[in-house]
N, C-alpha and C positions, 0 to 999 in steps of 0.2 A: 504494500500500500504506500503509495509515494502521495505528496498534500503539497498542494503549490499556491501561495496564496494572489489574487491577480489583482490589481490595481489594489488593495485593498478592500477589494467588493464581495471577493467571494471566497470560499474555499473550496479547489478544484480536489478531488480525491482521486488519483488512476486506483484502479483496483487490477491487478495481474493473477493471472492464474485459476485456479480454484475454490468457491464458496460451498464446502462439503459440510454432512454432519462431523466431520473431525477438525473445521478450524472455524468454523460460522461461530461459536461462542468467543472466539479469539477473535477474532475479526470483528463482532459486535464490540467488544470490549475497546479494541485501538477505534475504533470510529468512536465510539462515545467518547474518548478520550479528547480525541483531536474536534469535537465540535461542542466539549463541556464547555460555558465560560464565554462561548463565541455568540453573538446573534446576528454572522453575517450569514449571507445562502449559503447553501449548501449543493454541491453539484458532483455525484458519482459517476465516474469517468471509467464504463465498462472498455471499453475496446478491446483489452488483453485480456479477459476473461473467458477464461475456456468451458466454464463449468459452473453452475449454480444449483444446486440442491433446495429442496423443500425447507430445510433449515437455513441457508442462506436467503433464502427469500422472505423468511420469520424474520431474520435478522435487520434486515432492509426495512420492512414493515415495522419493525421497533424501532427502527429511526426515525424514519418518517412520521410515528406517533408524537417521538418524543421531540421533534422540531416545529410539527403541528402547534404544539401545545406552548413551545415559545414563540408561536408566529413567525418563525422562519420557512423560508422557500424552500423549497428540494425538491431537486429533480437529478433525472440519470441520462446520461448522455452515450453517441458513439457504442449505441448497442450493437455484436455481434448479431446476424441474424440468428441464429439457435439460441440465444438469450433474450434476443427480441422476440420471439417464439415462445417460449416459457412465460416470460413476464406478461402477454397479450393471456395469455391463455387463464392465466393466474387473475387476470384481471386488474394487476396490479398499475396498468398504463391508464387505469381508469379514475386510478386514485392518487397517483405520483405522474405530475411533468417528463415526460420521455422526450431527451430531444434529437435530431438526427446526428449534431455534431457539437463538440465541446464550443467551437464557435460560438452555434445557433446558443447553447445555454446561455456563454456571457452574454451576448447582448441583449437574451430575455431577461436577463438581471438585471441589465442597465435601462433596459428599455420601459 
């Protein structure tokens, strides 16, 4: 999980690899970390993601709760299509901002 942060406006996450039931509580854990304390958007930056599990998709949804609830943005960008696939199916593009590219997110923040 690499965290870049862009003008000041937002916090981009890449996420690489795999969200399995063997590292989705880890992975919940370093995100909650890196967006405690923050109330700027938030933006998960799929691209490198090869694999998302039912538990990683928990995991994402407990974020998205818990940024809800401070009125912060989030959304997920630069989806794999097979993870753009899942998350449609999941429903979950109905309930989080899906954008096509890390681009299109910043300047739906800015804009």
């Amino acid at each position: 999980m690499q965290v870049d942060q862009v003008e000041g406006t937002a916090l981009i996450i890449s996420v690489t690899g795999r969200i399995d039931g063997v590292n989705a509580q880890e992975f919940y854990n370093n995100l909650n970390k890196e967006i405690d304390g923050s109330d700027n958007p938030v933006v998960l930056d799929l691209e490198n993601l090869s694999y998302i599990s039912s538990a990683g998709l928990r995991s994402i949804l407990l974020i998205a709760k818990t940024l809800k609830g401070k009125n912060t943005k989030f959304m997920l960008c630069s989806l794999p299509e097979p993870i753009k696939e899942i998350v449609e199916i999941a429903g979950f593009d109905k309930i989080i901002d899906v954008l096509q590219s890390r681009t299109a997110a910043v300047e739906a923040i800015k804009g």
